[in-house]
C-alpha positions as CSV (number, residue, x, y, z in Angstrom):
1,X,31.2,20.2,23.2
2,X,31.3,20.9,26.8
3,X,30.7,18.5,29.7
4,X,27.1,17.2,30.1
5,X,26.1,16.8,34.2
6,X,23.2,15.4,35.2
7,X,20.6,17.4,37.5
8,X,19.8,15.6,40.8
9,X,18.4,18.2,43.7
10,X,19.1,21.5,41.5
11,X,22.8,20.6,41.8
12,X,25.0,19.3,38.4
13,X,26.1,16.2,39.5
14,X,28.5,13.8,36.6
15,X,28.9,10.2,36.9
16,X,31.5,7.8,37.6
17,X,31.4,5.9,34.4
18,X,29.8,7.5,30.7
19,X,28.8,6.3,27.3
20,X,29.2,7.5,23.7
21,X,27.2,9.7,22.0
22,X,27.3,9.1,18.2
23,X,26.4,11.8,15.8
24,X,24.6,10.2,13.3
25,X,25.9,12.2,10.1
26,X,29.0,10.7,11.0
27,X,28.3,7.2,12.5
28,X,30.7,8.3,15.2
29,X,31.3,9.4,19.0
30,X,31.3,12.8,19.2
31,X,30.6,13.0,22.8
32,X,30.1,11.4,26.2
33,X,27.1,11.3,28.6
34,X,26.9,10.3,31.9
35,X,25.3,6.7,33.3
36,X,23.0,7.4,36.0
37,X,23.9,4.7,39.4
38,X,21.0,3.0,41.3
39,X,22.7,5.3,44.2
40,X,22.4,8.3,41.8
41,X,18.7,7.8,40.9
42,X,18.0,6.6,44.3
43,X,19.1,10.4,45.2
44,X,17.2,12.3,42.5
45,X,14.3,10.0,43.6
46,X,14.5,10.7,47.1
47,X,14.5,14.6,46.2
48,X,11.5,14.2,43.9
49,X,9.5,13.1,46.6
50,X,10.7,15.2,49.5
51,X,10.0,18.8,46.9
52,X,6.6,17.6,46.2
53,X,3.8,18.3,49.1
54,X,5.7,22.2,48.9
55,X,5.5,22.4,45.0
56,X,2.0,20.9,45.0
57,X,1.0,24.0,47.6
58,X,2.0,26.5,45.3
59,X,0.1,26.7,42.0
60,X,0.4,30.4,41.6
61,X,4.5,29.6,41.9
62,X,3.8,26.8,39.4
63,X,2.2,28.6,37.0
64,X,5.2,31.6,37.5
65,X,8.2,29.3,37.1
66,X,6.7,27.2,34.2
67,X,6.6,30.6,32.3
68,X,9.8,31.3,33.4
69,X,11.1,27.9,32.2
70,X,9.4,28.2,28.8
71,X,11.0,31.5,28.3
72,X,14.6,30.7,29.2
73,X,14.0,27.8,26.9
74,X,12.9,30.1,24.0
75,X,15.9,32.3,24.7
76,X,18.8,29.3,24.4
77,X,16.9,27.3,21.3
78,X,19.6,28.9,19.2
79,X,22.7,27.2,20.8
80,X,20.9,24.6,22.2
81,X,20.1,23.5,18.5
82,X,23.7,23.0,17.7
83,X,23.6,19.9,20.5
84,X,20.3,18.8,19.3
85,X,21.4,18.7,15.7
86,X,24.5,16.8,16.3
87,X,23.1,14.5,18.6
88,X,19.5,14.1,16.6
89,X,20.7,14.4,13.2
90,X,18.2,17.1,11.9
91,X,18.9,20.2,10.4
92,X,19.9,23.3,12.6
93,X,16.6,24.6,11.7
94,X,14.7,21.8,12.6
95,X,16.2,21.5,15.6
96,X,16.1,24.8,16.7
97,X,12.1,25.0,15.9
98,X,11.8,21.7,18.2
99,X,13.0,24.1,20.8
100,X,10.7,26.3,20.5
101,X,7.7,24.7,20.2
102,X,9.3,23.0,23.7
103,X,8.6,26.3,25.2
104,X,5.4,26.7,23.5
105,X,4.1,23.6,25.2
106,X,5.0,24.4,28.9
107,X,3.7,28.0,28.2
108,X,0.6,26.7,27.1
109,X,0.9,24.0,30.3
110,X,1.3,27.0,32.7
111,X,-2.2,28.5,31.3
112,X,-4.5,25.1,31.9
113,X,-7.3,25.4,34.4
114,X,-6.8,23.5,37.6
115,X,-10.9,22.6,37.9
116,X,-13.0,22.2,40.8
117,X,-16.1,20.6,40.1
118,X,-18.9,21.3,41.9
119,X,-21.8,18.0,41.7
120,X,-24.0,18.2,44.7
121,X,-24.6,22.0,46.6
122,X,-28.6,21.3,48.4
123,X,-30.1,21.6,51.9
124,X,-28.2,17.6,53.1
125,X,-25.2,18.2,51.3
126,X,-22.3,19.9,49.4
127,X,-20.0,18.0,47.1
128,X,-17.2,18.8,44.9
129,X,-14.6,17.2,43.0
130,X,-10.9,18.4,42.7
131,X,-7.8,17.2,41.3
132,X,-4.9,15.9,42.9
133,X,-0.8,15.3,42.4
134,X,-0.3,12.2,42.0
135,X,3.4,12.2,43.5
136,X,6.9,11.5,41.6
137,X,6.6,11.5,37.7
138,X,9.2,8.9,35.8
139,X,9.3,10.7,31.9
140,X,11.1,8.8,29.4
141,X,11.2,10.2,26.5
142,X,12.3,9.2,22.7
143,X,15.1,9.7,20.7
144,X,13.3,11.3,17.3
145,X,11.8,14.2,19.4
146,X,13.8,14.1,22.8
147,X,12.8,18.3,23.3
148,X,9.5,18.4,22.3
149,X,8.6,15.7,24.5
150,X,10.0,17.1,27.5
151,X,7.3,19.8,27.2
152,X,5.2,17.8,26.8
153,X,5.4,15.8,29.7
154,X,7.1,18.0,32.6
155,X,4.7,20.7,31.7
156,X,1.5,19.7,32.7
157,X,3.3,17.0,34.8
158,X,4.9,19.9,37.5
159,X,1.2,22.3,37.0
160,X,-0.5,19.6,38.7
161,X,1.8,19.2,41.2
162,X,3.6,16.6,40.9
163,X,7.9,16.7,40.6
164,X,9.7,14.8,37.7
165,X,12.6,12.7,37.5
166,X,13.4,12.5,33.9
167,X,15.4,10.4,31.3
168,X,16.1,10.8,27.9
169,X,17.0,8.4,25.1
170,X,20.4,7.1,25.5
171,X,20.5,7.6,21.8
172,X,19.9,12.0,22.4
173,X,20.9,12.7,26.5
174,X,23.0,15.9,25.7
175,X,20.6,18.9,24.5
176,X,17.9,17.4,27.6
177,X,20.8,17.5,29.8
178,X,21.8,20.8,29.0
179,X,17.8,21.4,29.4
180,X,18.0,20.2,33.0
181,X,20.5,22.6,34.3
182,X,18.9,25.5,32.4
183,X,15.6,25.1,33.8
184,X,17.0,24.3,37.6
185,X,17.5,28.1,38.0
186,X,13.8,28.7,37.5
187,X,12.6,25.8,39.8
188,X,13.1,24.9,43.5
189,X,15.9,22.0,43.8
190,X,14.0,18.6,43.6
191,X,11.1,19.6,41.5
192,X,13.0,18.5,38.0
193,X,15.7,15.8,37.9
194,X,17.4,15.1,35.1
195,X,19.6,11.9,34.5
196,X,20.7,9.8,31.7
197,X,21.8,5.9,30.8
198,X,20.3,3.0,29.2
199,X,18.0,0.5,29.6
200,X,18.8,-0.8,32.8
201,X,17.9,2.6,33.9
202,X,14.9,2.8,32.7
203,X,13.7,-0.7,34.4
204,X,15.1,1.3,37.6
205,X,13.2,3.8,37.0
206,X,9.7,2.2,36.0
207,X,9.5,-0.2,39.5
208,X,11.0,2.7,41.8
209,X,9.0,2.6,44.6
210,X,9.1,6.4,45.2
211,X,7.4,6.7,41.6
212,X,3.6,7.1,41.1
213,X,3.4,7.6,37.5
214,X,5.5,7.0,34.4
215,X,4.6,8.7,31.5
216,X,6.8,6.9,28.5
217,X,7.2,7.6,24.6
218,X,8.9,4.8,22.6
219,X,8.9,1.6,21.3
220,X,5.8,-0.8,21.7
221,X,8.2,-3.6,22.8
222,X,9.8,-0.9,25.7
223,X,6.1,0.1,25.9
224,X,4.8,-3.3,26.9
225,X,8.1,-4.1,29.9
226,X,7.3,-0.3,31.3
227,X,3.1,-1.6,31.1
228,X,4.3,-4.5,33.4
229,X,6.4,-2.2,36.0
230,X,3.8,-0.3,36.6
231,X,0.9,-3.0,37.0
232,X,3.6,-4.7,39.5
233,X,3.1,-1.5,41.9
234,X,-0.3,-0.5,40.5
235,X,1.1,2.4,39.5
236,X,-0.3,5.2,37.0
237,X,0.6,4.9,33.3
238,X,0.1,6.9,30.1
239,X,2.2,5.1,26.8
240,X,2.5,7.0,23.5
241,X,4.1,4.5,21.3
242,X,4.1,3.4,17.6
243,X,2.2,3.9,14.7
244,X,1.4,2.8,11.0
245,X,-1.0,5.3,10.3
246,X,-2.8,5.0,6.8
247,X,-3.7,8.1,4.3
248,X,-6.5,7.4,2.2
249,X,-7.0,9.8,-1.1
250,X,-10.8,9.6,-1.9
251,X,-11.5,9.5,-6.3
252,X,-12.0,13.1,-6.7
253,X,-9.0,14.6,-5.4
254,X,-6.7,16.3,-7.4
255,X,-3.3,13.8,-7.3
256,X,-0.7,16.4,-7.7
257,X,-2.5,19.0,-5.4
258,X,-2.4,16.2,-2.6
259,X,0.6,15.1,-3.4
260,X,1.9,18.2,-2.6
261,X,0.2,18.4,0.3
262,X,0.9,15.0,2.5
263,X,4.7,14.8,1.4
264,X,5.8,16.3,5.1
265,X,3.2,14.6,6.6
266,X,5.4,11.4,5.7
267,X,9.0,12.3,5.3
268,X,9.1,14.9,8.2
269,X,12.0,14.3,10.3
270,X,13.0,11.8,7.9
271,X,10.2,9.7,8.5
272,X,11.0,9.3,12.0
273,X,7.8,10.5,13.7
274,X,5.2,7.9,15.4
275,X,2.2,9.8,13.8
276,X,3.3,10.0,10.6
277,X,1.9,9.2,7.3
278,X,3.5,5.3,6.9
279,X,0.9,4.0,4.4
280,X,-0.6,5.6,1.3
281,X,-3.7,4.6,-0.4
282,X,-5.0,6.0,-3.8
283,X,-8.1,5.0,-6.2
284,X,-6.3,2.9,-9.1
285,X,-7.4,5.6,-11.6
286,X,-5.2,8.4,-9.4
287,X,-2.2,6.1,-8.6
288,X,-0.1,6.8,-11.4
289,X,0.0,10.2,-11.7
290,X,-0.2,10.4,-7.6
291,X,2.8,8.6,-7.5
292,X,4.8,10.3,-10.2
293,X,4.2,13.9,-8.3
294,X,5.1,12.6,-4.8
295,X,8.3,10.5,-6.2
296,X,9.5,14.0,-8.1
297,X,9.0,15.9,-4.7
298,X,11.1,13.1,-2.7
299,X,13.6,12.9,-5.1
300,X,14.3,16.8,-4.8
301,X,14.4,16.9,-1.2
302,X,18.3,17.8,-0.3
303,X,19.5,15.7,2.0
304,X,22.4,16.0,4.4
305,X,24.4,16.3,7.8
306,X,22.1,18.9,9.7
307,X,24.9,21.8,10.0
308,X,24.9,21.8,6.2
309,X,23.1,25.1,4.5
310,X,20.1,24.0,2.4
311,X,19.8,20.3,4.0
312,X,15.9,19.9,4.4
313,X,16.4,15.8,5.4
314,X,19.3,14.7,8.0
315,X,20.3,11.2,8.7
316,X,18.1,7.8,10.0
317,X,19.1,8.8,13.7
318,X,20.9,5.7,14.8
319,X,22.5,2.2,13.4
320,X,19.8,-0.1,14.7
321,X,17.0,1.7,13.1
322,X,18.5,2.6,9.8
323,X,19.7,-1.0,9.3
324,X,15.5,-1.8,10.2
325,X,14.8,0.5,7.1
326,X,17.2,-0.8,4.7
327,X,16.3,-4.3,6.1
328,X,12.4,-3.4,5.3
329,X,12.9,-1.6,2.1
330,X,15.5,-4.2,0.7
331,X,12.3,-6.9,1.7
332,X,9.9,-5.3,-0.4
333,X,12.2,-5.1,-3.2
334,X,13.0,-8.9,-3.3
335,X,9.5,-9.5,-3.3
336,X,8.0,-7.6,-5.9
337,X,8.1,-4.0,-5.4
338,X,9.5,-0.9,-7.2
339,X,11.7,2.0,-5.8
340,X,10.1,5.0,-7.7
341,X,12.4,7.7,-5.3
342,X,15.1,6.3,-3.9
343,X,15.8,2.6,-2.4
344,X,19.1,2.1,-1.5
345,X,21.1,3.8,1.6
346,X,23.7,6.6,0.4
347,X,27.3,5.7,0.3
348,X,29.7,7.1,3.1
349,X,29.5,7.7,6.4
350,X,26.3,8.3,8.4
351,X,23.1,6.5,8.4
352,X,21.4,8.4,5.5
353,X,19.1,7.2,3.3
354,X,17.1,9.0,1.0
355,X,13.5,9.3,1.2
356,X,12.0,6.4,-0.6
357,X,8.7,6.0,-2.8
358,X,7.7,2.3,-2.9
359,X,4.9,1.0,-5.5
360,X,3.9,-3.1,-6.6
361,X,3.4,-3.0,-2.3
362,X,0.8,-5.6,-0.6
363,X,-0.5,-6.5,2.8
364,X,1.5,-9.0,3.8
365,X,5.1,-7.5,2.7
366,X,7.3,-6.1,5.8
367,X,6.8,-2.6,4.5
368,X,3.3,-2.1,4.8
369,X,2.2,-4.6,7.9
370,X,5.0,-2.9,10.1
371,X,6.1,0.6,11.1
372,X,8.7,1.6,9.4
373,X,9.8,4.4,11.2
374,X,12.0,5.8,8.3
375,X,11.8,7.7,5.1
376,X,10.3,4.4,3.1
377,X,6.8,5.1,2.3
378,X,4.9,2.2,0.4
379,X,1.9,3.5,-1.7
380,X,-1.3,1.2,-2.9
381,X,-4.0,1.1,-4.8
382,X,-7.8,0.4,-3.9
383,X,-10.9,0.0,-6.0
384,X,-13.4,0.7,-3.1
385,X,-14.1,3.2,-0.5
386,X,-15.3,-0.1,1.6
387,X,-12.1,-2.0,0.8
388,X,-9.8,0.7,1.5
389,X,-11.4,1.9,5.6
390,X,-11.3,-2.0,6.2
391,X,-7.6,-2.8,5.1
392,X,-6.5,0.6,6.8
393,X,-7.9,-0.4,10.1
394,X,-6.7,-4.0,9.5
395,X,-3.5,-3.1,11.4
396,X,-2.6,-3.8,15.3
397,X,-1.8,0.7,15.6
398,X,-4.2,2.7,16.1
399,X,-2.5,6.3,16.2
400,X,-3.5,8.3,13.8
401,X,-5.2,8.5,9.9
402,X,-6.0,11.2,7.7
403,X,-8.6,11.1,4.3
404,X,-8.1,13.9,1.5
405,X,-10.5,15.1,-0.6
406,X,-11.8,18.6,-1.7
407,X,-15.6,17.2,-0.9
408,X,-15.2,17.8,3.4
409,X,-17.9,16.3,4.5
410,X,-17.4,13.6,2.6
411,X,-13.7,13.1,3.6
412,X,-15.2,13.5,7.5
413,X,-17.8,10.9,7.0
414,X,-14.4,8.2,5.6
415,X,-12.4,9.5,8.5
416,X,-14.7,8.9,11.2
417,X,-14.6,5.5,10.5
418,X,-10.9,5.0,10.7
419,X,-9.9,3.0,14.0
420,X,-7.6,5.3,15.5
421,X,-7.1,8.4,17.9
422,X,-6.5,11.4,15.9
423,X,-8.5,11.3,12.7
424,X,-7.7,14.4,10.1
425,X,-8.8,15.4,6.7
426,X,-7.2,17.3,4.1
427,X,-4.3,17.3,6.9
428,X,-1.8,15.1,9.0
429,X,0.4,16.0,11.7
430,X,-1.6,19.0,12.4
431,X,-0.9,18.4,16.7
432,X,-1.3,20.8,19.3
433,X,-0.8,21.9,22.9
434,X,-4.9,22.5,22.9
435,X,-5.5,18.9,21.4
436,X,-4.9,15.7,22.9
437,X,-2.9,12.9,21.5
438,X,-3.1,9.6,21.8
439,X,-3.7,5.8,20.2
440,X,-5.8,2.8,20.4
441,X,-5.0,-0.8,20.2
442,X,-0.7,-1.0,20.4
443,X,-0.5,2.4,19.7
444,X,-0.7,3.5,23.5
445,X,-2.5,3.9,26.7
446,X,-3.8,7.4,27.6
447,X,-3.7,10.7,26.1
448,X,-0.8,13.8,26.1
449,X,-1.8,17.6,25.8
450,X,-4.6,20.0,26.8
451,X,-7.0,19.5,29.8
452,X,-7.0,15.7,29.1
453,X,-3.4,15.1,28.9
454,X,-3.6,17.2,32.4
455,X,-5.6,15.3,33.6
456,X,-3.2,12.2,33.6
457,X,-1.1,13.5,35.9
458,X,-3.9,13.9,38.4
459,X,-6.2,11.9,41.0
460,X,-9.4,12.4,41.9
461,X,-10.7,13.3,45.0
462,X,-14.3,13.8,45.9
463,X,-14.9,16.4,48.9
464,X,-18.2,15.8,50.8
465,X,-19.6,17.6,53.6
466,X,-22.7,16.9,55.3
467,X,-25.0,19.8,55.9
468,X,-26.2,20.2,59.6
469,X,-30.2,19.1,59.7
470,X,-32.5,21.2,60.4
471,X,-33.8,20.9,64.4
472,X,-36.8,18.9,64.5
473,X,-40.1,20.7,66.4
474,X,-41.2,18.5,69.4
475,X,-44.6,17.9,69.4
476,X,-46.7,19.5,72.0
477,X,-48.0,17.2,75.0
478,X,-51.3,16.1,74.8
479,X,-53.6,17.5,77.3
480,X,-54.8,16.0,80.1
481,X,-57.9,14.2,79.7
């Protein structure tokens, strides 16, 4: 591995003190990153703000260099994927693909229309409305996708004007740090810092004074403490945070057909994905032979450290949240439920644990009231179409749901009753650069991707002019009388 700088002005700058980097496969340090100072982020702060009123007067140079940045991205995703792999835990193809759909993001950022609105154009007046930078952009971004979300937030964030300071997980800082001095040479020094450490950090960053929007993806506890830095100095906010979105199978669905199709949609990335399928509901009739044809599929899937050929499933990315998973799974099992596909964490090092089928589940157990977050995926019965939208909405999240049934209209009608921000049917996952993304209740503030997600990053401003009135006739004298 070679040494991993920070990027603070467009120079590589290291730290005077670093922390461990554990690959996951192994449970061990593989490498070290370094800890951002309150001197060190005061800097990249300071050069955030000074490289914004020139970046924000350029949009045809933004456009250019985002293009440039998503192509240079595109170009490394091969050996960049070795860092993210060790780092992440997912396969090398996995990883790799992350990368790339990285670039497709700030491509697709560097193509969004900039819109003037035009509202008032008569004979007193002509108003328009335009968009604004808001300033400096703190993005935090998560450990389960740390690539992905960087296009997905310095993208749009740097078309509309604004410059980024940037931290990743401390859990995944290496492949975004190798990101930052890659995508320095394409932009002016100050427009993208990139710096790394832990919590403390991101409390720095969050009531910086210099900062005028944080855009985070995490935890809803981390979610809530970066809520109240921001209301402190009013500043802008958009959360993406946690999820326990529900699948519903409606009665005439085929079981192994569907079962077939939503297996990714909850064991992608081993689980480890905030929209992801983390509660399964099928019509008593279907729930056997449902839940023999998705246990089969999870009990084939090969799992494995990510540089190994054939692995489709890599490790529960770190120790605290693959003890939460066996804590959670081991819970349901105490109380009642059955492990059709796996149940137990694998023997050896690393933090794997196979993906995990769970039947006999209720409201009320661990499993199905909290997010998971892992390759454990509790599957229930229901008897009612009426029972089953009101116990998937009964739920504090609010990210996404999907219904599944061959009858469309149907399945739409189901789905546009579920209590959430992405709704699919006969899909899940199915997330775009064209579609915004975003939940309700404690599963977020705001909305990421396309023209809304741009939006975000943006003030208002209202342009009125008066129009010059007309020059009144003066009214002849009377005449003499």
């Amino acid at each position: 591995m070679t040494d991993f700088l920070m990027t603070v002005n467009g120079d590589q700058v290291a730290a005077a003190t670093t922390f461990g980097v554990i690959n996951p496969a192994t449970g061990e340090i593989f490498s070290q990153a370094p800890e951002c100072s309150r001197e060190q982020l005061d800097l990249a702060m300071e050069s955030a703000r000074r490289a914004q009123p020139n970046w924000a007067a350029e949009p045809a140079a933004r456009r250019s260099a985002l293009v440039a940045c998503a192509a240079a991205l595109k170009e490394e995703a091969p050996a960049l994927a070795v860092t993210l792999s060790a780092e992440q835990g997912k396969p090398l193809k996995a990883a790799e693909y992350e990368i790339v759909e990285a670039a497709r993001w700030l491509q697709a950022s560097s193509e969004l229309e900039l819109k003037t609105t035009v509202v008032r154009d008569d004979q007193h007046s002509y108003a328009e409305v335009v968009h604004r930078p808001l300033g400096v952009v703190a993005a935090i971004t998560p450990w389960n996708f740390p690539v992905l979300l960087v296009g997905w937030k310095v993208g749009p964030a740097l078309l509309a004007g604004n410059t980024v300071v940037l931290k990743p997980s401390p859990y995944t800082p290496l492949t975004t740090l190798l990101i930052g001095s890659l995508l320095a040479k394409h932009l002016p020094p100050g427009v993208l810092n990139v710096v790394s450490g832990g919590d403390e950090l991101g409390s720095w960053m969050t009531s910086h004074p210099d900062v005028a929007k944080i855009s985070f993806t995490g935890s809803v506890a981390t979610g809530k403490k970066v809520a109240a830095n921001a209301v402190a100095d009013l500043k802008r906010f958009t959360l993406e945070l946690g999820g326990n979105d529900a699948a519903i199978i409606l009665d005439d669905a085929d079981p192994a057909t569907v079962a077939k199709d939503m297996f990714w949609g909850a064991f992608i990335n081993n689980g480890q994905i905030c929209a992801g399928i983390k509660r399964i509901f099928v019509p008593r009739p279907l729930h056997d032979e449902f839940v023999a044809a998705f246990a089969a599929r999870a009990g084939k899937v090969r799992v494995g450290p990510g540089d190994s050929e054939g692995v489709q499933v890599g490790p529960v990315q770190n120790k605290m949240q693959f003890d939460k998973v066996t804590e959670l799974v081991a819970d349901a099992l105490a109380n009642g439920a059955t492990a059709v596909a796996g149940g137990l964490p694998s023997e050896g090092p690393g933090y794997f644990f196979p993906p995990t089928v769970l039947t006999g589940v209720k409201e009320g157990m661990r499993i199905v009231d909290e997010e998971q977050f892992g390759p454990a995926v509790p599957v229930m019965p229901y008897d009612d179409v009426e029972e089953v939208i009101d116990r998937a909405n009964a739920t504090k999240f609010g990210l996404s749901g999907s219904v599944w049934s061959p009858n469309i209209e149907r399945a739409q009608e189901v789905a546009a009753r579920l209590d959430c921000g992405t709704a699919f049917v006969n899909d899940h996952l199915a997330l775009g650069p064209d579609l915004p993304f975003g939940g309700i209740k404690w599963s977020g503030y705001g909305v990421e991707n396309g023209p809304w997600g741009l939006e975000e990053f943006m003030n208002i401003q209202v342009r009125y002019t008066a129009r010059p009135k007309p020059a009144k006739i003066a009214a002849p004298p009377e005449e003499d009388k």
